[in-house]
PQR file of N, CA, C, O and H, with PARSE charges and radii, in Angstrom:
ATOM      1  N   UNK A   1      -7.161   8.681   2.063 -0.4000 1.5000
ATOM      2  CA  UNK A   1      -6.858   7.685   3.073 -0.0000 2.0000
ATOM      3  C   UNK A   1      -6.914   6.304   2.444  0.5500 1.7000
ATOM      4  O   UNK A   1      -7.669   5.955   1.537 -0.5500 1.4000
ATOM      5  N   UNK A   2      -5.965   5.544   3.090 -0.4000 1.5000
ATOM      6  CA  UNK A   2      -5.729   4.218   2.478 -0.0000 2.0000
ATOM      7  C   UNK A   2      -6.111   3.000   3.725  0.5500 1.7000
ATOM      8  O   UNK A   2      -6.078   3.064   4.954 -0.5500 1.4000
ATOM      9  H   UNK A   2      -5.352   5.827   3.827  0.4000 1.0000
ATOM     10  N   UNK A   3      -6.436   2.023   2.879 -0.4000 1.5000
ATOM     11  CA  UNK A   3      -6.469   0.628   4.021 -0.0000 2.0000
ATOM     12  C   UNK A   3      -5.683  -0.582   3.454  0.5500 1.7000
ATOM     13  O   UNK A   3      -5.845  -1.112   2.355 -0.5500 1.4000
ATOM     14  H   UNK A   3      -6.463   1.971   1.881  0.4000 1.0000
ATOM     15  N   UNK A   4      -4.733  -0.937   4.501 -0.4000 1.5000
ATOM     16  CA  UNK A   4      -3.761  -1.694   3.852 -0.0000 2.0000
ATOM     17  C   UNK A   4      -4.506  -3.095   3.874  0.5500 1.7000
ATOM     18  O   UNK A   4      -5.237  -3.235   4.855 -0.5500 1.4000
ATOM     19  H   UNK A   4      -4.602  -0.507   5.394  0.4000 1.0000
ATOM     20  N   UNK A   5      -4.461  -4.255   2.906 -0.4000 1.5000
ATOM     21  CA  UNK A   5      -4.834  -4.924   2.949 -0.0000 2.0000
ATOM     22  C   UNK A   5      -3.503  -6.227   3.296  0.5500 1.7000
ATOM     23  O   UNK A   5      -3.560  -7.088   4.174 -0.5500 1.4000
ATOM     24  H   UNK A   5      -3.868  -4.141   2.109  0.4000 1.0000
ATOM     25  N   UNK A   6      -2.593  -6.044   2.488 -0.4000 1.5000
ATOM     26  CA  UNK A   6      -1.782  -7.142   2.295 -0.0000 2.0000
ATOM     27  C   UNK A   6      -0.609  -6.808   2.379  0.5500 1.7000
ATOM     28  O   UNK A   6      -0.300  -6.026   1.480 -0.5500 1.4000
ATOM     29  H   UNK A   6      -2.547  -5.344   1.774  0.4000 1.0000
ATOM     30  N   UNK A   7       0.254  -7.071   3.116 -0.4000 1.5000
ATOM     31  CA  UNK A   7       1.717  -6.282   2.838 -0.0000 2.0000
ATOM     32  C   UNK A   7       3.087  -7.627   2.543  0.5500 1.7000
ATOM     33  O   UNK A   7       3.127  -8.413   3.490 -0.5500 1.4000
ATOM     34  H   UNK A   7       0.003  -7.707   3.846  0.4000 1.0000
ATOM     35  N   UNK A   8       4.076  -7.926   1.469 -0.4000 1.5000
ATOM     36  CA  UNK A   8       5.380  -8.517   1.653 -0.0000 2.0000
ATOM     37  C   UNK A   8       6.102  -7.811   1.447  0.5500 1.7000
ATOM     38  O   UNK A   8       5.958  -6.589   1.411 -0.5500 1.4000
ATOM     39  H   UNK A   8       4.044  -7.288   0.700  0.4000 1.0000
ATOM     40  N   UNK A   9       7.198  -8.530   1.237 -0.4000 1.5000
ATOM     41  CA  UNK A   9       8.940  -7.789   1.304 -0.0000 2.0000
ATOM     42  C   UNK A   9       8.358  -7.256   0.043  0.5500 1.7000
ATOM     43  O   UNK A   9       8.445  -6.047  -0.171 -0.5500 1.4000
ATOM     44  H   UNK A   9       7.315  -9.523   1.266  0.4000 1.0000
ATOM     45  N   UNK A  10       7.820  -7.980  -0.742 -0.4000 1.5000
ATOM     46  CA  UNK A  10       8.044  -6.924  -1.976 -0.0000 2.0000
ATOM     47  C   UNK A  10       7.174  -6.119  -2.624  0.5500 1.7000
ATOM     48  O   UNK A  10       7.393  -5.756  -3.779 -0.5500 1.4000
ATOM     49  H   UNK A  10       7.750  -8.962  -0.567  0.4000 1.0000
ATOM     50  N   UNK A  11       6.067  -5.749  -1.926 -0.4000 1.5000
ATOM     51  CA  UNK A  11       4.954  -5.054  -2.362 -0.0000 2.0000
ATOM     52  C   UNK A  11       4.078  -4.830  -1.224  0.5500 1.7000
ATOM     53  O   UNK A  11       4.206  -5.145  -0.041 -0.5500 1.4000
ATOM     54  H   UNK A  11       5.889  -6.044  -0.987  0.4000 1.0000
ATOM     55  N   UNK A  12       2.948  -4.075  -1.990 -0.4000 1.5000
ATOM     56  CA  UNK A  12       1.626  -4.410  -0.955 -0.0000 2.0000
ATOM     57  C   UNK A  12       0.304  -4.198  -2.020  0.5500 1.7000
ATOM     58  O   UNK A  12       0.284  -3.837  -3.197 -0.5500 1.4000
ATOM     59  H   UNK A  12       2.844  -3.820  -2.951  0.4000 1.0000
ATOM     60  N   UNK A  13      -0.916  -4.627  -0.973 -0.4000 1.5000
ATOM     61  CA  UNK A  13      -2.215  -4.500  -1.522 -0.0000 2.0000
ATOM     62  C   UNK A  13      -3.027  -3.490  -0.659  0.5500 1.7000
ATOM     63  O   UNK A  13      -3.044  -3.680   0.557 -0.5500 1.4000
ATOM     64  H   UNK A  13      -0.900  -4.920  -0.017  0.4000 1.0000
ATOM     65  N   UNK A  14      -3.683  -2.461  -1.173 -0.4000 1.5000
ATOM     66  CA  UNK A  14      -4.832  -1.450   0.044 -0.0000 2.0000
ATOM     67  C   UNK A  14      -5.813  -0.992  -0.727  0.5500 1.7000
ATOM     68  O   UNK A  14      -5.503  -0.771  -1.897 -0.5500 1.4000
ATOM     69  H   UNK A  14      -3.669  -2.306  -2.160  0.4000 1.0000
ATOM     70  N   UNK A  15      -6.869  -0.797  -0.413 -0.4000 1.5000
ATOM     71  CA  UNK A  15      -7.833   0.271  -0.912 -0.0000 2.0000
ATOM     72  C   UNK A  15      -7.641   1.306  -0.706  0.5500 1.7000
ATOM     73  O   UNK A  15      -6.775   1.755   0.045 -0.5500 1.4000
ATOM     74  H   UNK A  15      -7.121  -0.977   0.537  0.4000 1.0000
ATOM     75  N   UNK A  16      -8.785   2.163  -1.638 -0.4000 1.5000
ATOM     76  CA  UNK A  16      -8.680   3.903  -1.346 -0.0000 2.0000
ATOM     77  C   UNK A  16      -9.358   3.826  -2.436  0.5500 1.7000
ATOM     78  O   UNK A  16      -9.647   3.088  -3.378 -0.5500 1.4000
ATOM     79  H   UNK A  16      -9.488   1.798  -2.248  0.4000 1.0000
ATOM     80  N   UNK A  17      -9.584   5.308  -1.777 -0.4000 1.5000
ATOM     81  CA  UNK A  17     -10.911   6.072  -2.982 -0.0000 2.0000
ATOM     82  C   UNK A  17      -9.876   7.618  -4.026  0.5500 1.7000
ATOM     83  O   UNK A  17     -10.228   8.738  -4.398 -0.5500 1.4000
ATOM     84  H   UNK A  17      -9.350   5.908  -1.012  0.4000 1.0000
ATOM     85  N   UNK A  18      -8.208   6.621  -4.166 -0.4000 1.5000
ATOM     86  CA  UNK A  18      -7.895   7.604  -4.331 -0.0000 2.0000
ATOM     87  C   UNK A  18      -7.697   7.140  -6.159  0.5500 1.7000
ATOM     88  O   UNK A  18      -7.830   5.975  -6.534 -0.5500 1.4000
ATOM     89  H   UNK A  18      -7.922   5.711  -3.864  0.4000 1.0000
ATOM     90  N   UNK A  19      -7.396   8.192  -7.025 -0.4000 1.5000
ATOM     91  CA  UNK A  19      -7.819   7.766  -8.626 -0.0000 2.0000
ATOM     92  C   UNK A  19      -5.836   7.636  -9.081  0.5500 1.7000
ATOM     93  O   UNK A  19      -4.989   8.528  -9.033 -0.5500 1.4000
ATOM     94  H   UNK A  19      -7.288   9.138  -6.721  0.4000 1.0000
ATOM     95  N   UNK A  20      -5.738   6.635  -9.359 -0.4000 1.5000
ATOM     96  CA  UNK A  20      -4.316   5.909  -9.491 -0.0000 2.0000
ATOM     97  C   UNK A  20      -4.236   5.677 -10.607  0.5500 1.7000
ATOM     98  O   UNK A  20      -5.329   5.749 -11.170 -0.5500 1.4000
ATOM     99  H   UNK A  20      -6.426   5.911  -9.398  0.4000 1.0000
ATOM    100  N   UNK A  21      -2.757   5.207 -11.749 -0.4000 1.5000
ATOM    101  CA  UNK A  21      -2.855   5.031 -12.865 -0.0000 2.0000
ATOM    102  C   UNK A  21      -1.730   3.420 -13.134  0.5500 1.7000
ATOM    103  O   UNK A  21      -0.639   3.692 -12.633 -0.5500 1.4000
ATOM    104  H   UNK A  21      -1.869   5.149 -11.292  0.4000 1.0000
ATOM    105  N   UNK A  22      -1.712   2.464 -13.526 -0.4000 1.5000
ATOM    106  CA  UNK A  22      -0.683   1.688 -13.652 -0.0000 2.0000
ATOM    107  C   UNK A  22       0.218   2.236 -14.339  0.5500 1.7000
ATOM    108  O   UNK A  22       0.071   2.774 -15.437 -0.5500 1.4000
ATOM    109  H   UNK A  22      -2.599   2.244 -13.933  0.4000 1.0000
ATOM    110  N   UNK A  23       1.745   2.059 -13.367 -0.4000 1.5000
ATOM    111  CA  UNK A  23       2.921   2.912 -13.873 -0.0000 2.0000
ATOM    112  C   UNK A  23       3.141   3.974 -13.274  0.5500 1.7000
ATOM    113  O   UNK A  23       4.201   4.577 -13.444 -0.5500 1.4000
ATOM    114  H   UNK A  23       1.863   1.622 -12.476  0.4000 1.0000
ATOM    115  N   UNK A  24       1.942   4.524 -12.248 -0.4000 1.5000
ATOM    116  CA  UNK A  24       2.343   5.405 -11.695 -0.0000 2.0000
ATOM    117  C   UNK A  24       3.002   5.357 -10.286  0.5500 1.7000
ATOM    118  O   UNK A  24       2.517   4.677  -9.382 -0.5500 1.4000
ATOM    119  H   UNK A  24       1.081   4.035 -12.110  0.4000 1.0000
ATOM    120  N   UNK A  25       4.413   6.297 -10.098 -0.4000 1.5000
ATOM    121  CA  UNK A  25       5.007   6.243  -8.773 -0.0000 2.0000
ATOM    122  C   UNK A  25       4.248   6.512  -7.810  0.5500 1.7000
ATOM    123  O   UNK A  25       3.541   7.442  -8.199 -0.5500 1.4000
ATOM    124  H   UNK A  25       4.807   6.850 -10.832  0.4000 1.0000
ATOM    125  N   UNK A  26       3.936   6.197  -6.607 -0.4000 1.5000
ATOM    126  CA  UNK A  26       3.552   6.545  -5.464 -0.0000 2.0000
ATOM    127  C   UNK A  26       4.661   6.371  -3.838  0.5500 1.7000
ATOM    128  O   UNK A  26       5.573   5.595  -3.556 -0.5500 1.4000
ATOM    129  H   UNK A  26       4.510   5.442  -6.291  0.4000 1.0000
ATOM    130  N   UNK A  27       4.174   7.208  -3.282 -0.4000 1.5000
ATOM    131  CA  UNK A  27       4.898   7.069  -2.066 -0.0000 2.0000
ATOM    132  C   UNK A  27       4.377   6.596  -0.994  0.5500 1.7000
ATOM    133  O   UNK A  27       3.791   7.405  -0.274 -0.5500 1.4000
ATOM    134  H   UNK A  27       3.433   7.839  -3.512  0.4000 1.0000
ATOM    135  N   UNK A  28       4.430   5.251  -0.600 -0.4000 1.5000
ATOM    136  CA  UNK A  28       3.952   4.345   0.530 -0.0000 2.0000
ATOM    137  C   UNK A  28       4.588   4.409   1.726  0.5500 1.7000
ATOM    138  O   UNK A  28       5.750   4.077   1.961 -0.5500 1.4000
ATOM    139  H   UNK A  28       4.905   4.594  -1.185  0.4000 1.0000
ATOM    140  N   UNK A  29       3.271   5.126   2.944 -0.4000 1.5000
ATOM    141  CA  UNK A  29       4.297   5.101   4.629 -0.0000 2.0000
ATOM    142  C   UNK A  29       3.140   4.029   5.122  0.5500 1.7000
ATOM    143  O   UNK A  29       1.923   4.066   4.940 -0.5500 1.4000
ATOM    144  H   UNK A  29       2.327   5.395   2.754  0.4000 1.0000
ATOM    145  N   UNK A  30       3.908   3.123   5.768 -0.4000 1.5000
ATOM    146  CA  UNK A  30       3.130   2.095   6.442 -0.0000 2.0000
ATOM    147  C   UNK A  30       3.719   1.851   7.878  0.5500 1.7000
ATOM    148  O   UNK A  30       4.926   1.727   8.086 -0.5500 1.4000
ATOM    149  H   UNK A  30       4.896   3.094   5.916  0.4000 1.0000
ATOM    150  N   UNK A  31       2.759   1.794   8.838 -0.4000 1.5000
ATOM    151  CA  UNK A  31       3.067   1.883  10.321 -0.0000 2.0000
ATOM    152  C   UNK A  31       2.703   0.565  10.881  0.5500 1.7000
ATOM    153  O   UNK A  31       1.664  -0.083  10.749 -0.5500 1.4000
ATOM    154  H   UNK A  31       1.779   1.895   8.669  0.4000 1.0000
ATOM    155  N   UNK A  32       4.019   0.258  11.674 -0.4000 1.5000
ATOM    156  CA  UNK A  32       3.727  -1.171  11.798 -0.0000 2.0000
ATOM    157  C   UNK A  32       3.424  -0.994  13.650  0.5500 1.7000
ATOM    158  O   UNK A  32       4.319  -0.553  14.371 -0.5500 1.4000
ATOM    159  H   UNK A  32       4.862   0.785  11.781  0.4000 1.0000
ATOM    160  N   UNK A  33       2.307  -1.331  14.110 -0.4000 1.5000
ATOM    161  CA  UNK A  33       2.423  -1.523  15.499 -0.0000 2.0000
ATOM    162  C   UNK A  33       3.120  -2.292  16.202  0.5500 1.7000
ATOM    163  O   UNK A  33       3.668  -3.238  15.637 -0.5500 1.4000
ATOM    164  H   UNK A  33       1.580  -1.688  13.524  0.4000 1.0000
ATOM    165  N   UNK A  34       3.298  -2.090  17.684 -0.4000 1.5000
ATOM    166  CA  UNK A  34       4.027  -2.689  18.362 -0.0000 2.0000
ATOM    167  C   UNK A  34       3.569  -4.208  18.813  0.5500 1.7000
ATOM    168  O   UNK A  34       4.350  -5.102  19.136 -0.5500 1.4000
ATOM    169  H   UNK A  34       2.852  -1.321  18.143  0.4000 1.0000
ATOM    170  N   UNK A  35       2.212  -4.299  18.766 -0.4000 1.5000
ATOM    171  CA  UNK A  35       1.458  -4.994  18.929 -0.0000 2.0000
ATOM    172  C   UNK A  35       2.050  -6.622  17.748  0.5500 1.7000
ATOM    173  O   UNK A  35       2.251  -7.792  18.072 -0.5500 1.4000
ATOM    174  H   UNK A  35       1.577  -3.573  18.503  0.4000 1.0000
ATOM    175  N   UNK A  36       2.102  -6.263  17.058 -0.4000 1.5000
ATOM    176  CA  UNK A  36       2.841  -7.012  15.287 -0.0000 2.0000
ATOM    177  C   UNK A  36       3.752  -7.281  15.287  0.5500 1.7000
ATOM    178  O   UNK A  36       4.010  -8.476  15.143 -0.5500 1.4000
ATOM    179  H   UNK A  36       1.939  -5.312  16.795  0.4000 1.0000
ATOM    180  N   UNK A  37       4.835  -6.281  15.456 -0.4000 1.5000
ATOM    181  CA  UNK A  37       6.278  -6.136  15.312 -0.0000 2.0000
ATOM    182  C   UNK A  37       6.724  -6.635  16.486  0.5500 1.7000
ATOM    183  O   UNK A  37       7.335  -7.687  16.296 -0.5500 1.4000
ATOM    184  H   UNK A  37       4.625  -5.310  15.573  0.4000 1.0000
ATOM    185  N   UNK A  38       6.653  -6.207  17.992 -0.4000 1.5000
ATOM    186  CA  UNK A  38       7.186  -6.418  19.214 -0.0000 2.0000
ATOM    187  C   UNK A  38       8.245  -5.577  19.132  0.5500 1.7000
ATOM    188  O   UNK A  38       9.288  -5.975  19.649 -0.5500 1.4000
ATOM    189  H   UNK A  38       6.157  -5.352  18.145  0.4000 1.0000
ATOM    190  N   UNK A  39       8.239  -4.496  18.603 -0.4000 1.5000
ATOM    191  CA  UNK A  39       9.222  -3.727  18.610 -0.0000 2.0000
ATOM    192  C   UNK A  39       8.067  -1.664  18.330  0.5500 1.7000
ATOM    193  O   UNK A  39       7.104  -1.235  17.693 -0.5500 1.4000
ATOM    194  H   UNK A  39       7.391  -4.173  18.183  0.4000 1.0000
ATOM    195  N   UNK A  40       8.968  -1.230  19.187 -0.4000 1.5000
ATOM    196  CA  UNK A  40       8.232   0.150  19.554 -0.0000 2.0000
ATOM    197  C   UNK A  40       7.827   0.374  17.439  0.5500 1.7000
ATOM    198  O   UNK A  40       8.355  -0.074  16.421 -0.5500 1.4000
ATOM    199  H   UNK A  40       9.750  -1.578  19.704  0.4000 1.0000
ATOM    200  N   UNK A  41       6.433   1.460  17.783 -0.4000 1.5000
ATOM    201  CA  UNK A  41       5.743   1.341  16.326 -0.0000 2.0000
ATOM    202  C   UNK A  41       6.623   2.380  15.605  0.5500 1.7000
ATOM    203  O   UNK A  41       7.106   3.410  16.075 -0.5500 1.4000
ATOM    204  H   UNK A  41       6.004   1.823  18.610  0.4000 1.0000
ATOM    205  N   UNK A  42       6.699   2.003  14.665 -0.4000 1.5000
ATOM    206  CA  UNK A  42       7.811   2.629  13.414 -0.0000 2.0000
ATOM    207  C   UNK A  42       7.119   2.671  11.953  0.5500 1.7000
ATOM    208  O   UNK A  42       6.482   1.715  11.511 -0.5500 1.4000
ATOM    209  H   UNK A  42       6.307   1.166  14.283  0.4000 1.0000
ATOM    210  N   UNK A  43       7.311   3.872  11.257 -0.4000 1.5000
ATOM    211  CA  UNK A  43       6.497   4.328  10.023 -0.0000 2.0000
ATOM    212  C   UNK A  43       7.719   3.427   9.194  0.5500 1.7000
ATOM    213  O   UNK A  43       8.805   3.023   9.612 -0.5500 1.4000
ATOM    214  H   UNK A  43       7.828   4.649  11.616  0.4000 1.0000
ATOM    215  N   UNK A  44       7.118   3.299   7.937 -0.4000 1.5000
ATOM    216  CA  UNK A  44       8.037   2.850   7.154 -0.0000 2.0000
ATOM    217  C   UNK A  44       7.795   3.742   5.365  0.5500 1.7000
ATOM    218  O   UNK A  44       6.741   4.066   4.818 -0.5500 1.4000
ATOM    219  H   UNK A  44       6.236   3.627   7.597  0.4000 1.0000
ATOM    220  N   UNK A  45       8.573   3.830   5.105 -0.4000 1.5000
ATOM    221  CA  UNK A  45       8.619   4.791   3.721 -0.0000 2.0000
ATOM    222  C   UNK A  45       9.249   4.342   2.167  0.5500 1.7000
ATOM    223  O   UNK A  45      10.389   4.320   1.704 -0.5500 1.4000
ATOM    224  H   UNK A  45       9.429   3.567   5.549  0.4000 1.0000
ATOM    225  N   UNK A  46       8.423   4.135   1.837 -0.4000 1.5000
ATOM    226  CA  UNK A  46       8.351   3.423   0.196 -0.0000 2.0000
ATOM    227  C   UNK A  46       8.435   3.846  -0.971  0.5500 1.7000
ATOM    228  O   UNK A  46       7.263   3.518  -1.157 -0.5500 1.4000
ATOM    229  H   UNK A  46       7.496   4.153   2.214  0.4000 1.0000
ATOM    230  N   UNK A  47       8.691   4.219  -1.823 -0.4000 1.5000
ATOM    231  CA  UNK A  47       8.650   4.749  -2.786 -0.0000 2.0000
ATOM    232  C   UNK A  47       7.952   3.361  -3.850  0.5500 1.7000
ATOM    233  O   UNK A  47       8.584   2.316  -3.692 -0.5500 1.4000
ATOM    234  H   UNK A  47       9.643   4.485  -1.672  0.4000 1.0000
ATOM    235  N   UNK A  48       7.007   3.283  -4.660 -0.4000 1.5000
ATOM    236  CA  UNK A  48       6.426   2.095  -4.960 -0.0000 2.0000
ATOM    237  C   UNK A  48       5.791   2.379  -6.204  0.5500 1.7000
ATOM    238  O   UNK A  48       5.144   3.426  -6.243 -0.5500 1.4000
ATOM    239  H   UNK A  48       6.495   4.132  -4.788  0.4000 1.0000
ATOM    240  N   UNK A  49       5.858   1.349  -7.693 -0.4000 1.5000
ATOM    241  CA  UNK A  49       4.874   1.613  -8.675 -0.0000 2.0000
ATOM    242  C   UNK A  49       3.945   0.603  -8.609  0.5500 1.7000
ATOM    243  O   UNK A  49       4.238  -0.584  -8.467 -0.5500 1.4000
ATOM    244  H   UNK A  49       6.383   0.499  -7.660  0.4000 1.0000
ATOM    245  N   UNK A  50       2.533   1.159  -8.735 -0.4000 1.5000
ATOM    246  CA  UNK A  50       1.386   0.741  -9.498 -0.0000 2.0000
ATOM    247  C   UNK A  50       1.301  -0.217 -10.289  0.5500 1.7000
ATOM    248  O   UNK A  50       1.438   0.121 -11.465 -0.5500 1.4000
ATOM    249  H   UNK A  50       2.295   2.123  -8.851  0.4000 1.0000
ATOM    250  N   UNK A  51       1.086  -1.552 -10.070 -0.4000 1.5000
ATOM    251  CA  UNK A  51       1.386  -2.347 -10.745 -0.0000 2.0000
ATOM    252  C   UNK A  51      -0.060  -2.952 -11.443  0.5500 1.7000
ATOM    253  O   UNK A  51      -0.191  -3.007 -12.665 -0.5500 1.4000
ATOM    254  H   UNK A  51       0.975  -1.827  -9.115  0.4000 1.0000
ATOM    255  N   UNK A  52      -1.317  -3.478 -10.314 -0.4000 1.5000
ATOM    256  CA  UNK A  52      -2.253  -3.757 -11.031 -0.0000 2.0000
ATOM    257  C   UNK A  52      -3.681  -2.782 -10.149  0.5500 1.7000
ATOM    258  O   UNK A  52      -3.444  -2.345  -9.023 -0.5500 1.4000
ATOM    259  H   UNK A  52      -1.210  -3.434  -9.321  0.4000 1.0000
ATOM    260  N   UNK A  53      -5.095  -2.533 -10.800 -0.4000 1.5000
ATOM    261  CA  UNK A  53      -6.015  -1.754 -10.061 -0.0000 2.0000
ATOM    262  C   UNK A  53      -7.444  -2.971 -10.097  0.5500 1.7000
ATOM    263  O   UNK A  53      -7.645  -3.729 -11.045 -0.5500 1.4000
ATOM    264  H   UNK A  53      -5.287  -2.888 -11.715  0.4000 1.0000
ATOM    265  N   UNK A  54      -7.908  -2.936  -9.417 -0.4000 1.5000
ATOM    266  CA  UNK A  54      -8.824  -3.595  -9.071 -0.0000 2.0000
ATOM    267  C   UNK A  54     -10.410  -3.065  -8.693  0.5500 1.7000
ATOM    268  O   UNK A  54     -10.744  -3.012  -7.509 -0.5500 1.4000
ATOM    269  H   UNK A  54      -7.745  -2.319  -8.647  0.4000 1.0000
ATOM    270  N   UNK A  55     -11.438  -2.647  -9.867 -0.4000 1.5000
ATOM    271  CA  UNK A  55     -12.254  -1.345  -9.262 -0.0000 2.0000
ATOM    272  C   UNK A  55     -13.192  -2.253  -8.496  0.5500 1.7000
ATOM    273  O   UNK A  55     -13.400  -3.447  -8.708 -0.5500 1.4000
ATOM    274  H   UNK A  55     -11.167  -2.690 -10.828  0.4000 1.0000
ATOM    275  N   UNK A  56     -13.782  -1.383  -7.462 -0.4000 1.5000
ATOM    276  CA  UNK A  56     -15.073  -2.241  -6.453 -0.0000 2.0000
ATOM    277  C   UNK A  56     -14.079  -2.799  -5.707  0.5500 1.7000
ATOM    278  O   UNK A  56     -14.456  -2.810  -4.535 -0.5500 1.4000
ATOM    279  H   UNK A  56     -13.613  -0.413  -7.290  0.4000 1.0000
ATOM    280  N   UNK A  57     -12.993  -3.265  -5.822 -0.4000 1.5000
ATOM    281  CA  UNK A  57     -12.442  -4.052  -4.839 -0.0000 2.0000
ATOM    282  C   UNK A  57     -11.621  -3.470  -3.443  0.5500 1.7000
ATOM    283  O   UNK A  57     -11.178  -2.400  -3.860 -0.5500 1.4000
ATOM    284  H   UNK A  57     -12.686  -3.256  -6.774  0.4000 1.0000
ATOM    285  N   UNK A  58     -11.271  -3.569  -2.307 -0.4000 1.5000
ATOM    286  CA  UNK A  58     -12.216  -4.850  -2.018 -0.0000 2.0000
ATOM    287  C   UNK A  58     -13.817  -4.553  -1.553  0.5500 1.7000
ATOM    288  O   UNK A  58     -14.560  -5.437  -1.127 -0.5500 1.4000
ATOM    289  H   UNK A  58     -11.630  -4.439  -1.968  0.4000 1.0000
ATOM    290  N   UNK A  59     -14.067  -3.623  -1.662 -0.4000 1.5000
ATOM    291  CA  UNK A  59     -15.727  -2.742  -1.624 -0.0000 2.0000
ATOM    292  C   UNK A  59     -15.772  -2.065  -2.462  0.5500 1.7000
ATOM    293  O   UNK A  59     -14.904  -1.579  -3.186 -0.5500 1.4000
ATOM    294  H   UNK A  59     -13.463  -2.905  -2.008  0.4000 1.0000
ATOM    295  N   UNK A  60     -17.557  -1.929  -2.390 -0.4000 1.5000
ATOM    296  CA  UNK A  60     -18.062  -1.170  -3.710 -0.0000 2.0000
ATOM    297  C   UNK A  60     -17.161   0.254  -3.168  0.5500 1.7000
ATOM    298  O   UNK A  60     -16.888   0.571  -2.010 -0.5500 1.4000
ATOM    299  H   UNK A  60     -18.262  -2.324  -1.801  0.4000 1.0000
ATOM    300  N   UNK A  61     -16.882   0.842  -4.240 -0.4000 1.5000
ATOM    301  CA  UNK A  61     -16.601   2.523  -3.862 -0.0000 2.0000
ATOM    302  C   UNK A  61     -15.081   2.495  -4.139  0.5500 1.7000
ATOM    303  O   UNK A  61     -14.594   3.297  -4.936 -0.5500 1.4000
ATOM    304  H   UNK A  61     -17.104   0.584  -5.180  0.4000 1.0000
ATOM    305  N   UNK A  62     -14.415   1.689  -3.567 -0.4000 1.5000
ATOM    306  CA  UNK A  62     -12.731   1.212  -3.281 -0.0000 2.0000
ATOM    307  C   UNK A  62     -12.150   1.160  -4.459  0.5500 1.7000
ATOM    308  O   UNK A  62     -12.790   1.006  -5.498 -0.5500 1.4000
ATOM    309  H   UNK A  62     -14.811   1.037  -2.920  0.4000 1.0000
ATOM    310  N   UNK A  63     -10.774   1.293  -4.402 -0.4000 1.5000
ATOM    311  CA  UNK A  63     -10.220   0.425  -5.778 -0.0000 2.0000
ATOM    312  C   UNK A  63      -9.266  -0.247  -4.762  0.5500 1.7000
ATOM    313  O   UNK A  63      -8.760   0.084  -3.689 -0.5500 1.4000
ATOM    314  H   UNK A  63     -10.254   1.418  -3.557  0.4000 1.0000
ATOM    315  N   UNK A  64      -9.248  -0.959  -5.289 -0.4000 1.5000
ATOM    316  CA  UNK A  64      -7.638  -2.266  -5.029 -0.0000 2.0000
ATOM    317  C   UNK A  64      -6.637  -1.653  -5.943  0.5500 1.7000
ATOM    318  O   UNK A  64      -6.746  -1.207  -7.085 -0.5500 1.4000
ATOM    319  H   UNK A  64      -9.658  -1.228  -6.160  0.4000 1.0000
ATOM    320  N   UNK A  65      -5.323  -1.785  -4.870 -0.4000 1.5000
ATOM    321  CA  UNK A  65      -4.255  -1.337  -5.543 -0.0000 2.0000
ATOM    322  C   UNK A  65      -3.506  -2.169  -4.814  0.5500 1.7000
ATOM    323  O   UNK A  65      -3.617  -2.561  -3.653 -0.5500 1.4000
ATOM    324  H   UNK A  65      -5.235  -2.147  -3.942  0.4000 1.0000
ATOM    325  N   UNK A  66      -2.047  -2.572  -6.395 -0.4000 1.5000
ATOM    326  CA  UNK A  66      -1.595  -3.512  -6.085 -0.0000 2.0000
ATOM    327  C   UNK A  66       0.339  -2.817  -6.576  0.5500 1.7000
ATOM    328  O   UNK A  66       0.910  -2.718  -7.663 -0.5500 1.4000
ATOM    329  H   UNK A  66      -1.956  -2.253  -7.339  0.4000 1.0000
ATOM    330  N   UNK A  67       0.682  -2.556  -5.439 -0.4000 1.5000
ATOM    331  CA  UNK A  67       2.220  -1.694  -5.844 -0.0000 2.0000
ATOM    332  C   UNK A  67       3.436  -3.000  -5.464  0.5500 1.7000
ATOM    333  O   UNK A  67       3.440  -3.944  -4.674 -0.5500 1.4000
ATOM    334  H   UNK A  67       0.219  -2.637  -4.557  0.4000 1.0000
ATOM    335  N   UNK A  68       4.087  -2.644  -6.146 -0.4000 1.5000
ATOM    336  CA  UNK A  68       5.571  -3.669  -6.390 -0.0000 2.0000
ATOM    337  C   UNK A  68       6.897  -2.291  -5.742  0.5500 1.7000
ATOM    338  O   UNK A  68       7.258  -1.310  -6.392 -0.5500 1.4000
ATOM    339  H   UNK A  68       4.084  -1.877  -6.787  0.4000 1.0000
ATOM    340  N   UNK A  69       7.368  -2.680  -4.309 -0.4000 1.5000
ATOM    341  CA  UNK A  69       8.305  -1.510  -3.838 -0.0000 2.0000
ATOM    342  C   UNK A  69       9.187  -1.154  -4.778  0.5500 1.7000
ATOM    343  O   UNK A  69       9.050  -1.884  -5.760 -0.5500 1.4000
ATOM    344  H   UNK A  69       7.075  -3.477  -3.782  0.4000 1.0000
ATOM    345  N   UNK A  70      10.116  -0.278  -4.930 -0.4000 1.5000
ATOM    346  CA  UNK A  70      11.058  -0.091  -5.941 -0.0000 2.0000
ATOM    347  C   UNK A  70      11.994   0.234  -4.836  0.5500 1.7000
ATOM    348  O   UNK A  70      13.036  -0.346  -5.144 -0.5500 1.4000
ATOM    349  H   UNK A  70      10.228   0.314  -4.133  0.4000 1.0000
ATOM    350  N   UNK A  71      12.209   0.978  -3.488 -0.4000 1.5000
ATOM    351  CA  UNK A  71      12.888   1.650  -2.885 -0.0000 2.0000
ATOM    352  C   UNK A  71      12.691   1.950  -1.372  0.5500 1.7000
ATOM    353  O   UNK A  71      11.619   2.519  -1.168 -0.5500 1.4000
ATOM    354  H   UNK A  71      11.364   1.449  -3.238  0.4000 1.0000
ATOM    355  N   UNK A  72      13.371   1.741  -0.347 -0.4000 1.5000
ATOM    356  CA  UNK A  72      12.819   1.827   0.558 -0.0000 2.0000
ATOM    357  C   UNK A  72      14.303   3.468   1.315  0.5500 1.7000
ATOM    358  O   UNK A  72      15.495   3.763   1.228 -0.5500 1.4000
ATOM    359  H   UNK A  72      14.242   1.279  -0.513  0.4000 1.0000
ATOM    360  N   UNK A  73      12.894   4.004   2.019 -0.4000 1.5000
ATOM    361  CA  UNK A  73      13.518   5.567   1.710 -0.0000 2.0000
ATOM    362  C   UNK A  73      13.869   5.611   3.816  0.5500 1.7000
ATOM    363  O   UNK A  73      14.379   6.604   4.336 -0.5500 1.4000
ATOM    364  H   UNK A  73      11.926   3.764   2.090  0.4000 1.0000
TER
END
């Protein structure tokens, strides 16, 4: 499980306790509420590399991960 921290057009930032590598592809779904958007809530699907890792961050335990989109699916 992930926690999004930061999201732009061209990337994003989240934690997780999941073990990641820079360079590696990942596949990013991010759900935007209606609440945000003003528009009914819609998943969104990414295809994204690993760009920088951040350990402890943003909590002890966490890593920070920092992906650059490549593709939006």
């Amino acid at each position: 499980m992930c926690q999004l921290i930061n999201l732009s057009m061209h990337g994003a930032y989240f934690s997780t306790d999941l073990t990641l590598k820079v360079g590696e592809l990942v596949d990013v779904f991010v759900e935007i509420p209606e609440e945000m958007s003003g528009k009914e809530t819609a998943e969104h699907h990414f295809v994204a590399k690993v760009i920088h890792l951040q350990e402890d961050r943003p909590v002890a335990g966490k890593t920070g991960v920092g992906v650059k989109f490549l593709y939006y699916i």
